[in-house]
C-alpha positions as CSV (number, residue, x, y, z in Angstrom):
1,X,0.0,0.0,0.0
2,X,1.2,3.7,-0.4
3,X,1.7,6.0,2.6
4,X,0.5,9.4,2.4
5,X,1.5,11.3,5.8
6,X,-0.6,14.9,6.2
7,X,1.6,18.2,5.8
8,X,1.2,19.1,9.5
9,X,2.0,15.4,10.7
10,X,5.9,15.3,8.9
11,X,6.1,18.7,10.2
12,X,5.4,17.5,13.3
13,X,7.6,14.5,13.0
14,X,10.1,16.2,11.6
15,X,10.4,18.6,14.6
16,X,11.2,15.3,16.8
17,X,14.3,14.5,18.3
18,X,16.6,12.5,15.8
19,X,16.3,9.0,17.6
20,X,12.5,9.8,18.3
21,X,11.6,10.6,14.5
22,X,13.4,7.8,13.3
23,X,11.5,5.3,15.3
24,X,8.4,7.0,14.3
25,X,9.6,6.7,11.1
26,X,9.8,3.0,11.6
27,X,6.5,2.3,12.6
28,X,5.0,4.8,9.7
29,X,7.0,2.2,7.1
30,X,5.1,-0.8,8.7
31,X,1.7,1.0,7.2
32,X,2.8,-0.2,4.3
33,X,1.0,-3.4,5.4
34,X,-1.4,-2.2,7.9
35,X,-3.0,-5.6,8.5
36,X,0.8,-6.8,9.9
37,X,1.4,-3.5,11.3
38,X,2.2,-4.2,15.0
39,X,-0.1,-1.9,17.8
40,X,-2.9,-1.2,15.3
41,X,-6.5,-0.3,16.3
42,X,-9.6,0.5,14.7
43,X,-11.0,2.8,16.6
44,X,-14.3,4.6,15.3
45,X,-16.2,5.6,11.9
46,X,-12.8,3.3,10.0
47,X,-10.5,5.9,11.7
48,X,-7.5,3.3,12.8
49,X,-4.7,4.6,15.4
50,X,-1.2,3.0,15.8
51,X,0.8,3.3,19.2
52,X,4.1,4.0,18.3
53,X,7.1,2.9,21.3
54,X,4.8,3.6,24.8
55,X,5.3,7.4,23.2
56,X,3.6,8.3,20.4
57,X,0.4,7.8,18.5
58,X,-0.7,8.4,14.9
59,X,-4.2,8.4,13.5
60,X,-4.9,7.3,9.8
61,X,-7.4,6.2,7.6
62,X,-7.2,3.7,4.8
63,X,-8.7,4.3,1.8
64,X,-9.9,2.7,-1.5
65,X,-7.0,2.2,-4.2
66,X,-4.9,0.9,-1.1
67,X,-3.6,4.0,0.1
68,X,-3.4,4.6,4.2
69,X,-3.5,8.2,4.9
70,X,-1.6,9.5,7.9
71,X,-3.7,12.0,9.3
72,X,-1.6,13.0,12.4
73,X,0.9,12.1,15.2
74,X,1.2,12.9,18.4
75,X,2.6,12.1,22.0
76,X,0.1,9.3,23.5
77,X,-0.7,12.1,26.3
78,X,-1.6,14.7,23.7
79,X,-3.9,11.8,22.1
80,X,-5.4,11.1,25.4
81,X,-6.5,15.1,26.4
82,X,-7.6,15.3,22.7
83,X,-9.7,12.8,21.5
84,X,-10.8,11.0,25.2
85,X,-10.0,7.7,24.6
86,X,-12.1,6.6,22.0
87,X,-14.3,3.6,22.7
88,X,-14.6,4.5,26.5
């Protein structure tokens, strides 16, 4: 599958420290496959999140014509105060 990553989610990556935005990095490759993609939920609506390292969390959505779009990344905390926990 392609990876699409959102503008504002590389910039955000990108504005990591080096060993934290290659591991994120990492994980983002795995999407490739997101079926084999280790720490991947599906959350709500078909909006999947992926726990990246205890640290970090990004939120995508894959589409039809096998793309997964990375819609943003953020520190598990920041996922938390945002979005509530989805399913509780």
């Amino acid at each position: 599958m392609k990876v699409n990553i959102d503008r504002n989610a590389l910039l955000y990556i990108n504005n990591l420290p080096d060993k934290d935005r290659r591991i994120v990095k990492e994980h983002l490759l795995r999407l490739e496959d997101p079926r084999t993609a280790p720490d991947v939920e599906l959350i709500e609506n078909g909006h999947c999140r992926m726990h990246i390292a205890h640290s970090y969390t990004a939120f995508f959505d894959i589409l039809p014509g096998d793309v997964v779009n990375i819609l943003d990344v953020m520190t598990i905390e920041e996922a938390h105060k945002r979005y509530k926990r989805f399913g509780k």
